[in-house]
N, C-alpha and C positions, 0 to 999 in steps of 0.2 A: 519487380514489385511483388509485394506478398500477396495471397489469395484470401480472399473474405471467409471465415469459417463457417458462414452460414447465410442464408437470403430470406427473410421473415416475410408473410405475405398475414394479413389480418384474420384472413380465413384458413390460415393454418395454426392458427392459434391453439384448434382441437390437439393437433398432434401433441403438443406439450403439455396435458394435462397429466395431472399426478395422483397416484392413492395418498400420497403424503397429507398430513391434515394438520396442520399447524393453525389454533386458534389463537386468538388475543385474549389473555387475561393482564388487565392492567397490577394484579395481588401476585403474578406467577413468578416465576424466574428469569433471569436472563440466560438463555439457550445458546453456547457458545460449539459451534460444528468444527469439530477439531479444537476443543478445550483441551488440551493433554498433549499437543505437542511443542518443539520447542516456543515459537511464539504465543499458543495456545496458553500453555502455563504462563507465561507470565502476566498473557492479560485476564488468567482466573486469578489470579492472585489481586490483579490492580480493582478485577469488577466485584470480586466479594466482597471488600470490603464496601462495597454500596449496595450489595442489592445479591437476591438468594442466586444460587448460578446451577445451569444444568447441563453438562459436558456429554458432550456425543462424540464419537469416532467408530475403527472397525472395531474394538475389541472396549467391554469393559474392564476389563483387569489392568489393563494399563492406566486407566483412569482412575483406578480405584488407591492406590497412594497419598494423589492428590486430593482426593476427596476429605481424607480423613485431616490431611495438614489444613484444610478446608475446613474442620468442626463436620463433615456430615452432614446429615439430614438434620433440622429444616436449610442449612446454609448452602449445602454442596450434596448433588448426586449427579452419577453420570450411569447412561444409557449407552446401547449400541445403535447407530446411525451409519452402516456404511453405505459409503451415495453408490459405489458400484453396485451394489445391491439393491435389485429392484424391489426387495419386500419392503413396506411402507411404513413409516415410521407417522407416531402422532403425537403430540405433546401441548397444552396450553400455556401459554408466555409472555411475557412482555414483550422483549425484544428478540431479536436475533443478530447476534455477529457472527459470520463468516470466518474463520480462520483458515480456513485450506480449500485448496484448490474444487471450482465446482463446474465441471467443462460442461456438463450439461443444464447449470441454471435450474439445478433442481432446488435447493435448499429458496434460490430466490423465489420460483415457479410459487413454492409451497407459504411461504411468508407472505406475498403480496395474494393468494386468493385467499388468506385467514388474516388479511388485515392486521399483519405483524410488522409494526416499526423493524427496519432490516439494515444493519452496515456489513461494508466486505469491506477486506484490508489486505486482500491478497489474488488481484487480478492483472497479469500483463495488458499493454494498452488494447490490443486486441480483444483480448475479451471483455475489459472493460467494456469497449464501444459494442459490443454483441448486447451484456446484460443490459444498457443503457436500450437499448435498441428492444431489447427481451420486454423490460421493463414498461418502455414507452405503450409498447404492444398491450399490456396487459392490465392498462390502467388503474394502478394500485392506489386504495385509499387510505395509504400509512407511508409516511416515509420511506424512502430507499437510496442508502448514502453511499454514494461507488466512493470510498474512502483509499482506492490503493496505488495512488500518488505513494512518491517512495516514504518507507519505515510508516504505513500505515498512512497517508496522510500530512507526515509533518513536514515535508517538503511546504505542500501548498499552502497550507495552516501560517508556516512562516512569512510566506511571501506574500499572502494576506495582509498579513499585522505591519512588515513595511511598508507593502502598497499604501494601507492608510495613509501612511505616517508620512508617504510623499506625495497624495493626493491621486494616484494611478500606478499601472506597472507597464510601461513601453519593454521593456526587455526584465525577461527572470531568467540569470545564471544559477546554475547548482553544481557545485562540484563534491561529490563523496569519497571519502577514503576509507576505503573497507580494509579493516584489520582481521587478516589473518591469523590473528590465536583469539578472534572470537569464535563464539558458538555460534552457529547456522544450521538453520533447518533444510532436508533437501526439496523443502517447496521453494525453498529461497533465490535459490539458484535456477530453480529454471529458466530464468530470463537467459541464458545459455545459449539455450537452445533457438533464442531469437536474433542471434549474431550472424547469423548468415542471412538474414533479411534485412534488406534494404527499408526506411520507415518512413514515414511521412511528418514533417514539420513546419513549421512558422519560421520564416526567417525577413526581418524587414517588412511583415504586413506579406511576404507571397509563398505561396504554400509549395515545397518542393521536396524531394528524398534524399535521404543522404545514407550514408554505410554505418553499422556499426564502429565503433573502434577508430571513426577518424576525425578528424580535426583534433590533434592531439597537442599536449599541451601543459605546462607546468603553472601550479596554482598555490599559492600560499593558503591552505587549510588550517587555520591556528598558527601553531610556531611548525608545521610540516609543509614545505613543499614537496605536491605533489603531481607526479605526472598523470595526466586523466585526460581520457577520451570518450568519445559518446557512447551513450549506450539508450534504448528507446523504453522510457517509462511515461507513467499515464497523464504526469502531471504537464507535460510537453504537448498532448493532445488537447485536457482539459483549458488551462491557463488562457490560453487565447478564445476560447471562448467565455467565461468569465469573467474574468478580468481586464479582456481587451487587449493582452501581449501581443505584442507588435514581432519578439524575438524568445521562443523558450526553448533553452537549451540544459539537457544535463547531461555530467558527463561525470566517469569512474573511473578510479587507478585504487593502487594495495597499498600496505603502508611499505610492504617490500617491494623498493623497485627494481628486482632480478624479477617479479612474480607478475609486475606491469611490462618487461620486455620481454618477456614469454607473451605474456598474450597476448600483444603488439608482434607480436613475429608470428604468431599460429595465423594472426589474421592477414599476415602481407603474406603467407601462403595459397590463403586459401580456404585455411581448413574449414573454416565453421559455413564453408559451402558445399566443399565435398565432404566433407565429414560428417552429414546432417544424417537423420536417422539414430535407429536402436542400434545399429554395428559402433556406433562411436560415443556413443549419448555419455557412458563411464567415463571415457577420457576426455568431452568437453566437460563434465562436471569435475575432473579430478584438476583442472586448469583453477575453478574459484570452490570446492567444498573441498575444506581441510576442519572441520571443525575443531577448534582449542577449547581449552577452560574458560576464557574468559577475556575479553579486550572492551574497548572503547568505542563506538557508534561518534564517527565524526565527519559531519559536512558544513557545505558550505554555501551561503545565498544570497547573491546580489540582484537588489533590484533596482533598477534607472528607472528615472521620469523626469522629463522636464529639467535632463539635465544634471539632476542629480543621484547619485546612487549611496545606498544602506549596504552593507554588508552584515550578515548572521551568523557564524560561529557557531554551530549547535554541535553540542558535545551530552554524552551520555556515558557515562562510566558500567553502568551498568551491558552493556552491549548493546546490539542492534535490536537483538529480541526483545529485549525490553523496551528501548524506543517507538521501535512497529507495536507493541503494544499497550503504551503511552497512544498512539495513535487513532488505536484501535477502540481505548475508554472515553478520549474525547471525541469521536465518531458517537459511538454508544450515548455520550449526553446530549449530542446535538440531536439527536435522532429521538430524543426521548424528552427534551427541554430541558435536561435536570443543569445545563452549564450556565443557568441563568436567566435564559431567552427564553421565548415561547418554545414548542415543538418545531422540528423543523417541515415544512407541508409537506401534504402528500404528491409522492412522485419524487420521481429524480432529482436529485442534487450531489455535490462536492464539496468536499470538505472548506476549498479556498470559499465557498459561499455563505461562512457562518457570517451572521448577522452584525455577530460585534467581535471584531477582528482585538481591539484592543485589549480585548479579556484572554489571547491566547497565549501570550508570552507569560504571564502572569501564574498562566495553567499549566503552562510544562514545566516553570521553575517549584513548582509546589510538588512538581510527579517525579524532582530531582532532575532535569534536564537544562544544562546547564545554556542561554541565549547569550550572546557576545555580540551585540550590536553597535557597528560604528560604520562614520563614513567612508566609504574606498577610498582609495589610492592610488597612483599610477604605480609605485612600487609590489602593491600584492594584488591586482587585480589580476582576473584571468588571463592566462596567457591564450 
């Protein structure tokens, strides 16, 4: 079993305090923390057009390209923000999204004590359940959307909009096909480094561990079958609490299957056990980052109830990065009310818990994301 990364006690609260000072201006910008990388860009691009945007990372020069393809000042400026760096940073905002990794919970630390609507789109389940934990602690009175179910959220967002549509979800399948000549950020791939931990899941209402990389398995994803095996993401943790899943499972293969039995053989070695650490960290990441010019974001989402199951086709031409951050705008409006519905309240929530589930197939087909919804089969359902 893996080891808790941290144990919060009420009265250690002091320790986590921050110089950081992020205030709430409902006139400011939206504050995107790691605006300028790969998935960064593309959700400044999705978020300027609704509202002024202010990009942080280590360096401003690298942000400064996009600012300008941005129109500038008043639309687009970016600052330096790096969270390794313990000098503090202060900004008044609307919102904030999270785009890159934040192991210390500081961007969230600093949003929820200035009463900043806050979504993140990019936490392993592990740390999701810390910030959730973080957050519980710290009783914020603005929203705060753990949005980082896979590709930002739209996993759960989907399974949502079925669930409706069959009056519950007893079991949510996902199966993704990652395409290799897309572009990938190296935040993306860290889940990597979580293949040699064993995780915890729902299965039939009782909760037990299972491996990485097993229960493998061939799935008709569109017109691709594919071979895909598990792998631990947050929507597997959240789901059952939520929505009541009886069984969630997701599970991953390549669109090349020589690139799915490499890592199906790395894993019947061993490796991603002994292999763990900085001595090998480059050759499990060189296993899934090969970043291309360009491919297709495509998975896949069943959900049963009562006997009956939906299937979802979600496809994105633009890639993944863009999808995660399709995920990441519609976090941003749930967090902020602009998707239609009121704000969403203060404190914790999840994407699968927007309000009106039916408004979201609607929203990703408008952001160019293509839904493909029908009923399973015994012929393409999961294997």
């Amino acid at each position: 079993m893996s080891t808790p990364e941290a144990v919060f006690a009420p009265d250690a609260l002091d320790t986590l305090d921050t110089l950081d000072a992020l205030t709430h201006d409902p006139q400011g910008p939206v504050l995107l923390v790691g605006g300028y990388g790969t998935v960064g860009t593309e959700l400044a691009r999705l978020v300027a057009a609704e509202h002024p945007v202010l990009l942080t990372g280590r360096s401003e020069q690298r942000g400064a390209a996009l600012v300008r393809e941005l129109g500038g000042a008043p639309h687009a400026a970016v600052r330096r923000w790096d969270l390794a760096d313990p000098a503090p940073f202060a900004a008044a905002v609307r919102a904030v999204v999270a785009v890159v990794n934040d192991p210390d919970d500081r961007v969230l630390r600093a949003a929820a004590a200035g009463g900043v609507p806050y979504a993140d789109v990019t936490r392993w389940t592990a740390r999701l359940q810390r910030a959730a934990t973080v957050a519980a602690l710290l009783r914020p009175a603005a929203p705060v959307l753990l949005s980082s179910a896979w590709m930002g959220g739209v996993v759960s967002l989907v399974a949502a909009a079925l669930a409706e549509r069959l009056g519950g979800a007893d079991r949510v399948e996902t199966a993704i096909r990652w395409d290799l000549a897309d572009r990938a950020g190296a935040d993306s791939v860290e889940f990597m480094d979580r293949l040699g931990l064993d995780y915890e899941v729902i299965r039939e209402g009782r909760r037990g561990t299972v491996a990485p990389l097993s229960d493998a398995g061939t799935v008709r994803i569109g017109e691709h079958p594919t071979r895909v095996a598990r792998i631990d993401t947050p929507e597997q943790f959240t789901l059952p609490l939520t929505l009541g899943t009886g069984t969630a499972t997701t599970r991953i293969g390549f669109s090349s299957g020589l690139s799915t039995r490499a890592l199906l053989a790395a894993k019947h070695t061993g490796f991603f056990r002994w292999g763990r650490g900085e001595r090998w960290q480059s050759a499990r990441r060189a296993l899934l980052y090969s970043p291309g010019e360009g491919g297709t974001a495509l998975l896949r989402i069943d959900v049963t109830h009562g006997g009956r199951t939906l299937s979802a086709v979600v496809a994105d031409r633009a890639g993944q990065a863009h999808l995660t951050a399709v995920g990441g705008l519609l976090a941003l409006r749930r967090t902020l009310g602009t998707d239609g519905s009121a704000p969403a309240p203060a404190g914790v929530s999840f994407p699968e818990q927007a309000p009106r589930p039916a408004t979201i197939l609607p929203a990703l087909t408008a952001l160019g994301v293509t839904v493909d919804i029908r009923p399973a089969t015994g012929l393409d359902a999961a294997a």
